[in-house]
VEXMARTOR-384297 format. One record per atom (N, C-alpha, C): residue number from 1; residue in three letters; atom name; x negated, y negated, z. Coordinates in nm, 4 decimals. Layout:
REM VEXMARTOR-384297
[NUM; ala; CA; [X; Y; Z]],
...
END
This chain:
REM VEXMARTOR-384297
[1; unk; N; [-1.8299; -0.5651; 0.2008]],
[1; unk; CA; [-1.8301; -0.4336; 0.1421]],
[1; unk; C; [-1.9255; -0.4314; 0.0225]],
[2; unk; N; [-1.9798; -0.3474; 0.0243]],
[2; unk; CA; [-2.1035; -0.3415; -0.1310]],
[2; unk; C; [-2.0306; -0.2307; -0.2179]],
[3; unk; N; [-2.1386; -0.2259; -0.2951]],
[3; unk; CA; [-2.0485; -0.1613; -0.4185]],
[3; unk; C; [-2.0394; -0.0022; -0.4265]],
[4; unk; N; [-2.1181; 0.0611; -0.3218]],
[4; unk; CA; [-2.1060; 0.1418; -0.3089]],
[4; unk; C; [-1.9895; 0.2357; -0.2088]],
[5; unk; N; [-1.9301; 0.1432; -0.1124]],
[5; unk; CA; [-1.8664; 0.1734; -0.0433]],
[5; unk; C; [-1.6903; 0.1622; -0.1473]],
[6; unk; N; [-1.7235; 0.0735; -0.2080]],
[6; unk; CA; [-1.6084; 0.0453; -0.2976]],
[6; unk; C; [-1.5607; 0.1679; -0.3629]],
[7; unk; N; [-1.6800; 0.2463; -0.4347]],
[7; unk; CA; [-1.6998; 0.3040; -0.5187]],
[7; unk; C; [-1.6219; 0.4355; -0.4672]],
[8; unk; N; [-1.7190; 0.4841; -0.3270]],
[8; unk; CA; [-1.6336; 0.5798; -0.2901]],
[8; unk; C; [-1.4864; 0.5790; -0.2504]],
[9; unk; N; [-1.4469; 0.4421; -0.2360]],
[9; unk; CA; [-1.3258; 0.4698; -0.1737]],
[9; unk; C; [-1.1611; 0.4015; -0.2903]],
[10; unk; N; [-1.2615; 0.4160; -0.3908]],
[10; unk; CA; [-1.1221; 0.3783; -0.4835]],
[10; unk; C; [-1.0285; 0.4894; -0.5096]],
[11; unk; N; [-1.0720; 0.6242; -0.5123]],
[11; unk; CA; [-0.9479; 0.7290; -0.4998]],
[11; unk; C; [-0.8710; 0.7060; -0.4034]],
[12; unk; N; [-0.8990; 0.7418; -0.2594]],
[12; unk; CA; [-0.8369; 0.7620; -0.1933]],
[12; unk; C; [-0.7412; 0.5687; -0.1737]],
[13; unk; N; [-0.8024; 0.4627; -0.2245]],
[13; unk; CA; [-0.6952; 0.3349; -0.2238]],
[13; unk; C; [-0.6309; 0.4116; -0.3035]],
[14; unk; N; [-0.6021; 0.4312; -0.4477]],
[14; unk; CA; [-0.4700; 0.4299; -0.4798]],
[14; unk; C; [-0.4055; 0.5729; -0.4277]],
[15; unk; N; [-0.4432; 0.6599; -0.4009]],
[15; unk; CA; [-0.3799; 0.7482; -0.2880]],
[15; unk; C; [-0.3279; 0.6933; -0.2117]],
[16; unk; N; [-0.3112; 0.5990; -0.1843]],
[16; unk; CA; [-0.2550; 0.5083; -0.0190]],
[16; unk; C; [-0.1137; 0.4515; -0.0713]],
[17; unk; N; [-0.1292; 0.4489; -0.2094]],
[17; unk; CA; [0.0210; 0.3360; -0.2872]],
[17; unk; C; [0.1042; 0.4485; -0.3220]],
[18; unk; N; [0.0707; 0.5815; -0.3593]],
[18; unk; CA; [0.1229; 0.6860; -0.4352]],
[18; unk; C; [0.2894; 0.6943; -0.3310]],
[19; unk; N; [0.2676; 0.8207; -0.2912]],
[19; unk; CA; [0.3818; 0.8323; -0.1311]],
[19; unk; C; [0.3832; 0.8024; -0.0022]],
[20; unk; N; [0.4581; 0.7887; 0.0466]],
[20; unk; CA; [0.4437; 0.7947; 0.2497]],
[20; unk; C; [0.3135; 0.8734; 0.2043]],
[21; unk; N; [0.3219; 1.0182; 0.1864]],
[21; unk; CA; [0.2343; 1.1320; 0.2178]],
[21; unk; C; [0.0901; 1.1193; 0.1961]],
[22; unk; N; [0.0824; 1.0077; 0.0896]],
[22; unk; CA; [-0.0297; 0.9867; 0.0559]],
[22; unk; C; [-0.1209; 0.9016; 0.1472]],
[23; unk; N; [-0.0403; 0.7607; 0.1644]],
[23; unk; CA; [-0.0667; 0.7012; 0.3115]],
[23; unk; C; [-0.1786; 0.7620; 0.4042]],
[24; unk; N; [-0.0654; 0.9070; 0.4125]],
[24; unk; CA; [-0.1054; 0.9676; 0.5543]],
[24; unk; C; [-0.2312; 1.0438; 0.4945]],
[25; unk; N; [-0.2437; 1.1069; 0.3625]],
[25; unk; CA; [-0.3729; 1.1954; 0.3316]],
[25; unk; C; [-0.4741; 1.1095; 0.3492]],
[26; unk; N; [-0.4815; 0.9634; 0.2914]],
[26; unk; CA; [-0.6174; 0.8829; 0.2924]],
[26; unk; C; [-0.6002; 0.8368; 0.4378]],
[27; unk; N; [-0.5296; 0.8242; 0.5101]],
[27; unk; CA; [-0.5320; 0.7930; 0.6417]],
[27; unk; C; [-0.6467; 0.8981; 0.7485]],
[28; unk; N; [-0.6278; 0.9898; 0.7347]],
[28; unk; CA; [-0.6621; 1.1200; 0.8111]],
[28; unk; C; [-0.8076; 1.1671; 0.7272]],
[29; unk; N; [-0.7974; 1.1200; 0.5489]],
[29; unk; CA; [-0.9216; 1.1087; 0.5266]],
[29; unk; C; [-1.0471; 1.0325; 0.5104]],
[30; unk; N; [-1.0223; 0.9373; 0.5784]],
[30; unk; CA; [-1.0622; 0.7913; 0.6175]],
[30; unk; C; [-1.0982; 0.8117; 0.7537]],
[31; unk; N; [-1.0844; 0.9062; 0.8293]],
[31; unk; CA; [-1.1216; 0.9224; 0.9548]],
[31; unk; C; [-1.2757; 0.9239; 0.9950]],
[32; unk; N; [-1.2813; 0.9890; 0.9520]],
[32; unk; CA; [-1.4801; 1.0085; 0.9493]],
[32; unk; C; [-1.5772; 0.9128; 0.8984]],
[33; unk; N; [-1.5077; 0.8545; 0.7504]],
[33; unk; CA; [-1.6054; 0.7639; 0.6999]],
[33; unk; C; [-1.6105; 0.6542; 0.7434]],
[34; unk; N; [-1.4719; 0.5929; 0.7836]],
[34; unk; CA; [-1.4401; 0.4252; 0.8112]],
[34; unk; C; [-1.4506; 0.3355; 0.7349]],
[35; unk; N; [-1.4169; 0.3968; 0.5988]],
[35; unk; CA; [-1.4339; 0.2516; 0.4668]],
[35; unk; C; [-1.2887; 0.1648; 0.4702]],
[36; unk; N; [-1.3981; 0.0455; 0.4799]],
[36; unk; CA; [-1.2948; -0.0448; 0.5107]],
[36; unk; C; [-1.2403; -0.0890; 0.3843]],
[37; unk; N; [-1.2755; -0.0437; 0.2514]],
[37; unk; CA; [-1.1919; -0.0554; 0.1299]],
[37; unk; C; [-1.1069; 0.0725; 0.1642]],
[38; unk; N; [-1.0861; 0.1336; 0.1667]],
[38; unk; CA; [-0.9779; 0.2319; 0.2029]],
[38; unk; C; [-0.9030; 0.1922; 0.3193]],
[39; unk; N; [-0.9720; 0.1686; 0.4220]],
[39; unk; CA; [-0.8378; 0.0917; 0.5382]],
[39; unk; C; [-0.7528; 0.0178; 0.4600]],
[40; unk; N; [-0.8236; -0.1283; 0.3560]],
[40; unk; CA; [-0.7275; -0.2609; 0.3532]],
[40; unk; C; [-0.6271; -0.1559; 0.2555]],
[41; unk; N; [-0.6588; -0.0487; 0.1917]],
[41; unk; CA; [-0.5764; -0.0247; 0.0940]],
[41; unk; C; [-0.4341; 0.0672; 0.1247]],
[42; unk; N; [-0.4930; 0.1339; 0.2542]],
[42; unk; CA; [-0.4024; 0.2261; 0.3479]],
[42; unk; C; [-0.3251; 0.1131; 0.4107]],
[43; unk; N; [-0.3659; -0.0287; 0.4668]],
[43; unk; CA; [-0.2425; -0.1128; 0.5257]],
[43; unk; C; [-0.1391; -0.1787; 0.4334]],
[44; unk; N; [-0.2298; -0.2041; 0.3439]],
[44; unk; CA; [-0.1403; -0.2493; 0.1969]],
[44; unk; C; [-0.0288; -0.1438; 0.1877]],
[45; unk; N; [-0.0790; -0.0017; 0.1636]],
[45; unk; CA; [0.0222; 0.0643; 0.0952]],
[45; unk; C; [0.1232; 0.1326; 0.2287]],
[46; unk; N; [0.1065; 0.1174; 0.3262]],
[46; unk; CA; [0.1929; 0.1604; 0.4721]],
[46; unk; C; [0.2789; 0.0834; 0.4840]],
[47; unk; N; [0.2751; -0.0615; 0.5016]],
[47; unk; CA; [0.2993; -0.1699; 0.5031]],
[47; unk; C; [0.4501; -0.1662; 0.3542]],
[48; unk; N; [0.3830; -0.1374; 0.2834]],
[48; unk; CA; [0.5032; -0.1346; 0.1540]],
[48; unk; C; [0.6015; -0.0441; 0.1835]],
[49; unk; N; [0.5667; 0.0894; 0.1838]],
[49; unk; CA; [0.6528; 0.2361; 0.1656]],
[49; unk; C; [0.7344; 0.2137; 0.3296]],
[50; unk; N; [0.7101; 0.1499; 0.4333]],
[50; unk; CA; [0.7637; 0.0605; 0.5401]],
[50; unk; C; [0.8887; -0.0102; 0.5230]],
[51; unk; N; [0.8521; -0.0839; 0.4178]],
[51; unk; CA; [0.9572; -0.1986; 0.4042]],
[51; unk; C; [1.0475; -0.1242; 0.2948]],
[52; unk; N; [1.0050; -0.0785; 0.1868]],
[52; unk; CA; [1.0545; -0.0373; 0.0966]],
[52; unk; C; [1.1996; 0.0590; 0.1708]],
[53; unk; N; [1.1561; 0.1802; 0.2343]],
[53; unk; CA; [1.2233; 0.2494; 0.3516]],
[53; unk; C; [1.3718; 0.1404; 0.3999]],
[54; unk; N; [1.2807; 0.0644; 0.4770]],
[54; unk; CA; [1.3898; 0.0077; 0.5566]],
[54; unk; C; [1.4829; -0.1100; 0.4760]],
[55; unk; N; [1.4367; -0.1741; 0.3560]],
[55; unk; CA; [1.5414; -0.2531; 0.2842]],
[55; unk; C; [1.6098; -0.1555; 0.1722]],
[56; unk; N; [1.5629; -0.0553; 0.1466]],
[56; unk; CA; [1.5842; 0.0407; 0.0750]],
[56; unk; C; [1.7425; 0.1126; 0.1235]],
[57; unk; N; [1.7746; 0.1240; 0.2812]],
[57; unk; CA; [1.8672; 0.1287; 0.3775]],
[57; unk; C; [1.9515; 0.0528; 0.3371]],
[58; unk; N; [1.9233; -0.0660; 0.3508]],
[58; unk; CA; [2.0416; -0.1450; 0.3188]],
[58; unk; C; [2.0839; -0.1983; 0.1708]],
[59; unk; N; [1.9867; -0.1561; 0.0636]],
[59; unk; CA; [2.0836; -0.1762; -0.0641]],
[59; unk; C; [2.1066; -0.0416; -0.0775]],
[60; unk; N; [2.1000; 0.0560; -0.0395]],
[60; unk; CA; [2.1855; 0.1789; -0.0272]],
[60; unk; C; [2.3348; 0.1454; -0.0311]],
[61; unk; N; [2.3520; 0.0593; 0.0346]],
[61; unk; CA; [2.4887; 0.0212; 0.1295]],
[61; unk; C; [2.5625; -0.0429; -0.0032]],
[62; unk; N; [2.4997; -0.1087; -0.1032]],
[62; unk; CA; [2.5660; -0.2174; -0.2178]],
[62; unk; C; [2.6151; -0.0740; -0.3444]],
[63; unk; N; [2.7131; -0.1269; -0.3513]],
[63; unk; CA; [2.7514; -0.0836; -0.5033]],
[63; unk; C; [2.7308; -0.1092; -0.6231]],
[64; unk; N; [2.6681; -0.2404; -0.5887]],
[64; unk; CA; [2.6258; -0.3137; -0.7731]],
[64; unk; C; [2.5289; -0.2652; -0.7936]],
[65; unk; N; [2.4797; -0.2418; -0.9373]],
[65; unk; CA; [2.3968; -0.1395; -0.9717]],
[65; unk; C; [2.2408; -0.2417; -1.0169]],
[66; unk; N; [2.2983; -0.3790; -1.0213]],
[66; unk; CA; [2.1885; -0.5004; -1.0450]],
[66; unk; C; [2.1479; -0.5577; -0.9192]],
[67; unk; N; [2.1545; -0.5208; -0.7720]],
[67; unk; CA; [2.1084; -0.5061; -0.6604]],
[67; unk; C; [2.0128; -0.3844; -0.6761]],
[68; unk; N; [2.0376; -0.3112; -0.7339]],
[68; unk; CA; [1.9686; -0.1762; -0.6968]],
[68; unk; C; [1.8697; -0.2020; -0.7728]],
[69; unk; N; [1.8774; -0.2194; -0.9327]],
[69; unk; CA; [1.8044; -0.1997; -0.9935]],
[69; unk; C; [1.6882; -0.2913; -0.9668]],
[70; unk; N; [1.7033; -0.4509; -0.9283]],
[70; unk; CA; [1.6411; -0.5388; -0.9237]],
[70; unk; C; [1.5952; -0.4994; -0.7817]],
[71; unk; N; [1.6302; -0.4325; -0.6437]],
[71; unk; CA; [1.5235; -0.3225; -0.5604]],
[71; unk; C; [1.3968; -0.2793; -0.6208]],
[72; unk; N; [1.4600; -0.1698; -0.7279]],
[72; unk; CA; [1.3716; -0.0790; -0.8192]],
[72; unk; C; [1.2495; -0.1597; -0.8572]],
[73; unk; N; [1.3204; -0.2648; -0.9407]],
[73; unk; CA; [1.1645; -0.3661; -1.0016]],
[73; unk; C; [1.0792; -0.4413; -0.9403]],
[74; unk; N; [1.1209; -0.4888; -0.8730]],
[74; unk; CA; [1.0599; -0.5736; -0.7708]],
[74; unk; C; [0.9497; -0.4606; -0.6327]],
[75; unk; N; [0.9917; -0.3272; -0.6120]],
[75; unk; CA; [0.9450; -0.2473; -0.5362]],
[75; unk; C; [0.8403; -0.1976; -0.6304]],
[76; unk; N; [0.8714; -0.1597; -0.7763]],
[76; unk; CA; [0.7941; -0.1140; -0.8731]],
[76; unk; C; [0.6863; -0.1970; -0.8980]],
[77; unk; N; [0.6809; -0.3274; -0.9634]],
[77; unk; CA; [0.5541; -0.4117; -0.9739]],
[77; unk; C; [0.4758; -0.4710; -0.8544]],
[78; unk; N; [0.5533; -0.4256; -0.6982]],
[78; unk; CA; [0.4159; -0.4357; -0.5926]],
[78; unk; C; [0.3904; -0.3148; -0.5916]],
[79; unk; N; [0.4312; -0.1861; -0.6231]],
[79; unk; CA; [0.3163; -0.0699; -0.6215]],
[79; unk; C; [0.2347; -0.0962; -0.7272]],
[80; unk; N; [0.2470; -0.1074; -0.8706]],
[80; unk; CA; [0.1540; -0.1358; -0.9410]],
[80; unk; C; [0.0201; -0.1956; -0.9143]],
[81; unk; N; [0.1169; -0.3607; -0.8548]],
[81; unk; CA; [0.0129; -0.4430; -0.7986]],
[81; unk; C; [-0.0783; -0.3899; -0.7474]],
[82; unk; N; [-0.0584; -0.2919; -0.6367]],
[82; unk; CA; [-0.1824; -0.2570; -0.5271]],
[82; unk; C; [-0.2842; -0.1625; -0.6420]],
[83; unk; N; [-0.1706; -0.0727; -0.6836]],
[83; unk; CA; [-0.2550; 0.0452; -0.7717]],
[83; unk; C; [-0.3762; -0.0397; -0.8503]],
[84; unk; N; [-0.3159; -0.1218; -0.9201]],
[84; unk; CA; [-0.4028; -0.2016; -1.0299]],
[84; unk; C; [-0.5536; -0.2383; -0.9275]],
[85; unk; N; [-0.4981; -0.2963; -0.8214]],
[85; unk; CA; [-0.6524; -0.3535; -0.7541]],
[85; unk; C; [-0.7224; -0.2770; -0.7232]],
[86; unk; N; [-0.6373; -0.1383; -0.6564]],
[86; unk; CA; [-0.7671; -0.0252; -0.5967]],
[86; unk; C; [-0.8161; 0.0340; -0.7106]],
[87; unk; N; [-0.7445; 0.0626; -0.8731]],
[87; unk; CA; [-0.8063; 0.0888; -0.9359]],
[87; unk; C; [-0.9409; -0.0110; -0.9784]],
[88; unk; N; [-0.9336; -0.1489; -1.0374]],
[88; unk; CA; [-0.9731; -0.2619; -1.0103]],
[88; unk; C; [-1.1614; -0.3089; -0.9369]],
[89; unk; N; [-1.1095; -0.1886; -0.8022]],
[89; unk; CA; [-1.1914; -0.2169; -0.6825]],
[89; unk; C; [-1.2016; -0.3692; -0.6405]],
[90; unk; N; [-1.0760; -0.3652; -0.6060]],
[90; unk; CA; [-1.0748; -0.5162; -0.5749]],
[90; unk; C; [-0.9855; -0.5142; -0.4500]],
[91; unk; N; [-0.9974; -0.5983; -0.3546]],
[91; unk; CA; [-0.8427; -0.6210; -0.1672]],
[91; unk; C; [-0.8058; -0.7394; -0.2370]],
[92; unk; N; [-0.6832; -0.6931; -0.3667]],
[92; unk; CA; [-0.6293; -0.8348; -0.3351]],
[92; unk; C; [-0.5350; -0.7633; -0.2502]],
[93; unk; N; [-0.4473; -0.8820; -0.1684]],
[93; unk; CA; [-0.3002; -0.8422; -0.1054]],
[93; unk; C; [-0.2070; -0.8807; -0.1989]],
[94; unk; N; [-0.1027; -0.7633; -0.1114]],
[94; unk; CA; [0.0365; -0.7739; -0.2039]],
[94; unk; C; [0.0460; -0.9311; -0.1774]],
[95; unk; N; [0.1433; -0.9964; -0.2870]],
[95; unk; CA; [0.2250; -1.1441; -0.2647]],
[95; unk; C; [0.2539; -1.1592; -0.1317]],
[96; unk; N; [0.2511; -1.2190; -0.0882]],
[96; unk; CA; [0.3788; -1.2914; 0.0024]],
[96; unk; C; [0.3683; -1.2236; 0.1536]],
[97; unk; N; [0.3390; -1.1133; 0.0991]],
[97; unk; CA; [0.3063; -0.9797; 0.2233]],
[97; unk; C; [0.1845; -0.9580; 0.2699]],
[98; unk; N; [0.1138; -0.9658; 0.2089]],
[98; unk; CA; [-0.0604; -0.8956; 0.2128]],
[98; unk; C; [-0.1080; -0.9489; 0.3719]],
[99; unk; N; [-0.1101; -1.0779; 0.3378]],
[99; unk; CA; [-0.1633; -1.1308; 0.4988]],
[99; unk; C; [-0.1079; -1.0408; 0.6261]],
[100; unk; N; [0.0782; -1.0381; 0.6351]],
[100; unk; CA; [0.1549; -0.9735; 0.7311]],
[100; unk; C; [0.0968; -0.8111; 0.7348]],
[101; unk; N; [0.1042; -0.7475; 0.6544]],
[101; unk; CA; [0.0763; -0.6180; 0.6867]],
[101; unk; C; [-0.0852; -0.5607; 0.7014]],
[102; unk; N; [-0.1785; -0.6738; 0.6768]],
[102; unk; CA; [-0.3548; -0.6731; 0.7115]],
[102; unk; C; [-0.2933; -0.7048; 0.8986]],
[103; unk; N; [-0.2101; -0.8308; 0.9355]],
[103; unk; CA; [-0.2129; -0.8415; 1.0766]],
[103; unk; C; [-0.1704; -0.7044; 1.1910]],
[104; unk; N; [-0.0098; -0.6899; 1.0846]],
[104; unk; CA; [0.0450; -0.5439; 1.1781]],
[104; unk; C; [-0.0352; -0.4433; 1.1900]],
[105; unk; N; [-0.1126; -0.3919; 1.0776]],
[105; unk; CA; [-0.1903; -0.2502; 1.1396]],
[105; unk; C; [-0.3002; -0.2749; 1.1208]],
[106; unk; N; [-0.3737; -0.3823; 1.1630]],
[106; unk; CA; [-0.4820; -0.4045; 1.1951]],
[106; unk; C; [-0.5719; -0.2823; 1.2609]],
[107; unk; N; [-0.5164; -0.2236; 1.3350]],
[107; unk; CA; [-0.5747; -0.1130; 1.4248]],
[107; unk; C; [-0.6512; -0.0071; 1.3308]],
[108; unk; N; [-0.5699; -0.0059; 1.1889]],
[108; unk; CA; [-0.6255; 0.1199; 1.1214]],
[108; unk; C; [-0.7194; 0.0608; 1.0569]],
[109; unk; N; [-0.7986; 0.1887; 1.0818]],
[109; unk; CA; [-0.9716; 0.1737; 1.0053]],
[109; unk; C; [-1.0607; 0.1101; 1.0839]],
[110; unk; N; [-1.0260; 0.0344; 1.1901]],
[110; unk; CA; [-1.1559; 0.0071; 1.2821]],
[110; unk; C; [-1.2226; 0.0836; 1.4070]],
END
């Protein structure tokens, strides 16, 4: 990626971490151009609001409020994370995750 492609596509990365909805705006506006700094940043942030969703389900289910909260933080400093890089202009991947969710939706953006 050169620096120009970066350049254009650092809005729409952290658009990708914001909501689901956002996801889907840089998704659909990523259609035409094909920047692949905006893809890695749309799988990054799909990939999260994904998981977030579905473990999100099940500490629903807990009553302790230090399950929840420690949800909250831990969900909170990997959105940052991503935000920080697309602001950044940088693909790092989330921790632990980044690799897994570059494999699952591989499909988007190529």
């Amino acid at each position: 990626m050169n620096e120009h492609t970066v350049e254009d596509g650092k809005t729409l990365g952290v658009v990708a971490y914001l909501t689901l909805i956002g996801v889907l705006i840089a998704f659909f506006m990523n259609q035409d151009k094909r920047n692949p700094f905006i893809s890695f940043h749309i799988r990054q942030g799909l990939g999260l609001w994904i998981l977030y969703f579905a473990i999100g389900y099940v500490v629903g289910s807990f009553d302790s409020w230090m399950v929840t909260y420690s949800f909250w933080i831990f969900f909170s400093v990997l959105f940052i994370y991503g935000i920080f890089g697309a602001v950044s202009r940088q693909t790092n991947k989330i921790p632990l995750l980044g690799d897994l969710f570059q494999k699952l939706f591989k499909s988007i953006g190529q």
